[in-house]
N, C-alpha and C positions, 0 to 999 in steps of 0.2 A: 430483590429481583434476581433469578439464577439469569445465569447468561451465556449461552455455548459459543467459543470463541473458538472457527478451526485455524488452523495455520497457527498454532501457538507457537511453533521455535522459531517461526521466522523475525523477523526484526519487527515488521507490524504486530504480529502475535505478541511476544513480547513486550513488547510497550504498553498494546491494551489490557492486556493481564492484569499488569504493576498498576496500571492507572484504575481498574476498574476492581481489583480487590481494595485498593488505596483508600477507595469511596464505598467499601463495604459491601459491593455485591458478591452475592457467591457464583463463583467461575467454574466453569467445566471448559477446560482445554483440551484440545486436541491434534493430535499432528501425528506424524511417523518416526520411530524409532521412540528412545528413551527421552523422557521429557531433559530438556535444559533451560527448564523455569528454574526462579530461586523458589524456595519452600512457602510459601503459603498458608495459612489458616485456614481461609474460605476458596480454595484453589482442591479439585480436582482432575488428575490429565488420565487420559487414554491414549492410547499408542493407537490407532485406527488406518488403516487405509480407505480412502473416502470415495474409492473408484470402485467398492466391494458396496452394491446395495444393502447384501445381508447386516451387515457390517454396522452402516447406515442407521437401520433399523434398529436394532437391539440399542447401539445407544440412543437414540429418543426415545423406545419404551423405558428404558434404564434410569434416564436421566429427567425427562418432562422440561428443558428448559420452556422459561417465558421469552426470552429473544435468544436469535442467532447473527453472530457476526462473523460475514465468511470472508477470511484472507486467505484459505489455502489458494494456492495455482499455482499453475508452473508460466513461468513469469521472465523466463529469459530468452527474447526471442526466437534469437538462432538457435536455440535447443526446441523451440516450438517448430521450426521450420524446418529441423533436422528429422523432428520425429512427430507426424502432425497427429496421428493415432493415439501417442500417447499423450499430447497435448489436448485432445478431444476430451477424451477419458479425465483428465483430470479438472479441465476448466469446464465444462461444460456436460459433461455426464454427472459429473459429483455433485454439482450445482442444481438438476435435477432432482440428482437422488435425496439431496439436504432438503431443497423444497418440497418433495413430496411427504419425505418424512416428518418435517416442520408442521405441516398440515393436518397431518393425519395424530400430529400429538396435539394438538390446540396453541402451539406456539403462537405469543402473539405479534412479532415483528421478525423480520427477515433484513438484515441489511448486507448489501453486498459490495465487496469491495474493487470496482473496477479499475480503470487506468484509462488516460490521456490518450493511449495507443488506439482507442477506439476513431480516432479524429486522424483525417491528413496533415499537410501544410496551411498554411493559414492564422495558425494561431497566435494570441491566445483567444481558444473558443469558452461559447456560453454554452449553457445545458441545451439550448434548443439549436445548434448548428446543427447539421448533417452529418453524421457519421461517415465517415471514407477512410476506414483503417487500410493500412501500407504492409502489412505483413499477418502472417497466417495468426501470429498470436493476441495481434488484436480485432480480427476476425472471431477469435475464437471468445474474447472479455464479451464483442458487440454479442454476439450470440447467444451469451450467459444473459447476459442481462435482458434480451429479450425473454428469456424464459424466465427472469424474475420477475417482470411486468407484467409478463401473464398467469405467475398465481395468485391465487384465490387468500391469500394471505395479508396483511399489510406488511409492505417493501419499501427498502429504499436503499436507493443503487447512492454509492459514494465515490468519488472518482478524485484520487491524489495525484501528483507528479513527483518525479525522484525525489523522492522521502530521503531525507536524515535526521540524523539527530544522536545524540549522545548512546555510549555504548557501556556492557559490563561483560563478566565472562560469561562467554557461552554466547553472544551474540555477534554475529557477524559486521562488521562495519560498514558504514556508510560511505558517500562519495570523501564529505569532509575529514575522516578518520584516514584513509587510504593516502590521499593528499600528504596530511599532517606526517604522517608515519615514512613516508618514502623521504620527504625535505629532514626531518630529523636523524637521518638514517646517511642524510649528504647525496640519497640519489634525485639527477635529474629528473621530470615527469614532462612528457608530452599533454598540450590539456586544449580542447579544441574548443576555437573561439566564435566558429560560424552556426553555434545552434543555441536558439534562444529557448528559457524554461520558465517555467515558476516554480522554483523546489517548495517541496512542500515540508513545517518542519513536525515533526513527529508529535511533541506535546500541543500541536494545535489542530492534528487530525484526532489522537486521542478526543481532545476537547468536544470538538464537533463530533463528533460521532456518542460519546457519552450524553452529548444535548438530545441526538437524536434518539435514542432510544428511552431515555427517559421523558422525553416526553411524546415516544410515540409519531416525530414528526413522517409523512412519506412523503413519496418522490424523490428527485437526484438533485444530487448539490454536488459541488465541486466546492472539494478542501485543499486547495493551493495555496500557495505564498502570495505576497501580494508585489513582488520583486521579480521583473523581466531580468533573468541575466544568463549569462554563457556559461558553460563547467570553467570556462577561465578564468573569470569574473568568482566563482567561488573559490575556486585555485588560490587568486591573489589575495580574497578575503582572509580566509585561513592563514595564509602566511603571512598577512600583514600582523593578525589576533593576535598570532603565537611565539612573533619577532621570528621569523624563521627565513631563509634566502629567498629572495624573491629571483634569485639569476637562476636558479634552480628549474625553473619554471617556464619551459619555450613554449609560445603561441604555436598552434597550428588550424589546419582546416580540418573536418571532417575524414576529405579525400587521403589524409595520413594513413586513416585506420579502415582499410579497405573490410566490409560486413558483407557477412551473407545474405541477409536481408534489409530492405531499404526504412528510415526511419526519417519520421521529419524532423528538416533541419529547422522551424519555426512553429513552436507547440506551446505547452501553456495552457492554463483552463484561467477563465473569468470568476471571481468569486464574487460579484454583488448578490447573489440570490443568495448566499449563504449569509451574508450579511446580511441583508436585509429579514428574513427569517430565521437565521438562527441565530444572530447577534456574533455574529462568526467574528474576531477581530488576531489575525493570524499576526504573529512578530515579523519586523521585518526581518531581513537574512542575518544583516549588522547583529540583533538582539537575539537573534538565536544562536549565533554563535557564539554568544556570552552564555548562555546557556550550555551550548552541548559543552563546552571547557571546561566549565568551573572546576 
């Protein structure tokens, strides 16, 4: 199966890459600027900006993939609320322009990668709550995704929570690396303890998402953790893993780190439909942390 992957530098790009040449499919990546994949056999990238239709186009004539998995966005809110134009343009126009193009080559699945932001307070929600997103940039995920519901294609929306997981060069790290790095380093970190998640860890959104498209499943699933905890609560994880100071490490609230735009403090996605269909069976936080270290 070819399989066009956008957002390849980013950290989920990345990951799906390694995981999905690993298993032999051939990959067409893509993102902007110079790829910072490692080398690949069955891996080729384009430099593309994905807000240019033309753009767009040439590569599905070019390329003919059978599925697309789209991770590019621009994904960090206050920069979506800073610039809603350009955050338009990139979640939601591109998103368009991939599906129209997807369509118009015979591709035959579309999955897309949303985000938890689409949901208020409340959580942790299931696939069928109500949407009330809190800020423009999950405004702008709900709105992608409606335009992937409405094409003519077979879709299916995927929706993580603060993803980590193990890192090499060339990829930016995650919450638990950042942590790990500051305590090694002897500096203190503030880490707030009034907002509840389900991190999500990397090789088990890979997982899912590779079930999905090989067998064609559609519809939204939510690939989270299956572990309610606070960034503190990871905090203390990590440093417990890695024998690192735990006095290092002051609790706080939220109200510490005054944001530009509002975020919920109790979030989370439900994962039985993913279980129950897709045999989804995510590590807890503990075992993935043995993981991202080894």
């Amino acid at each position: 199966m070819k399989v066009l992957v956008t957002g390849a530098n980013g950290f989920t790009g990345q990951h799906l890459v390694k995981t999905l040449v690993g298993k032999g499919f051939e990959v067409i990546a893509t993102s902007r600027n110079e790829s910072k994949l490692p080398s690949y056999s069955n891996l080729n990238y384009y430099n593309i900006d994905l807000t240019d239709v033309r753009n767009v186009e040439n590569l599905f004539d070019s390329t003919r993939p059978d599925a697309v998995i789209h991770t590019a966005a621009m994904s960090k809110p206050d920069e979506c609320a800073a610039n809603p134009e350009l955050c338009t343009a990139n979640n939601i126009q591109a998103t368009q322009y991939l599906l129209s193009a997807a369509t118009k080559a015979g591709t035959n699945h579309f999955v897309y990668l949303s985000t938890d932001f689409i949901f208020g307070e409340g959580g942790p929600h299931d696939e069928e709550d109500v949407p009330a997103p809190l800020n423009f940039y999950g405004a702008s995920k709900l709105e992608a995704e409606a335009l992937v519901n409405a094409a003519s294609l077979n879709t299916t929306i995927v929706r993580p929570v603060f993803m980590y997981g193990p890192v090499w060069e060339n990829l930016r790290p995650s919450f638990i690396q950042w942590v790990a790095g500051k305590l090694q380093n002897g500096e203190p970190i503030k880490v707030v303890t009034d907002q509840a998640r389900t991190p999500t860890y990397i090789g088990d959104l890979c997982w899912g998402i590779r079930k999905i498209i090989n067998e064609q499943v559609p519809g939204t699933f939510h690939l989270a953790g299956k572990d309610i905890v606070s960034p503190y609560d990871m905090a203390v994880a990590v440093a417990k893993h890695l024998n690192l100071p735990l006095d290092l490490i002051e609790p706080v609230t939220a109200s510490t780190f005054p944001e530009p735009v509002k975020r919920a403090q109790r979030s989370g996605l439900k994962i039985d439909k993913a279980v129950s269909i897709l045999g989804y069976a995510p590590h807890s936080f503990a075992e993935a942390l043995q993981k991202c270290f080894e």
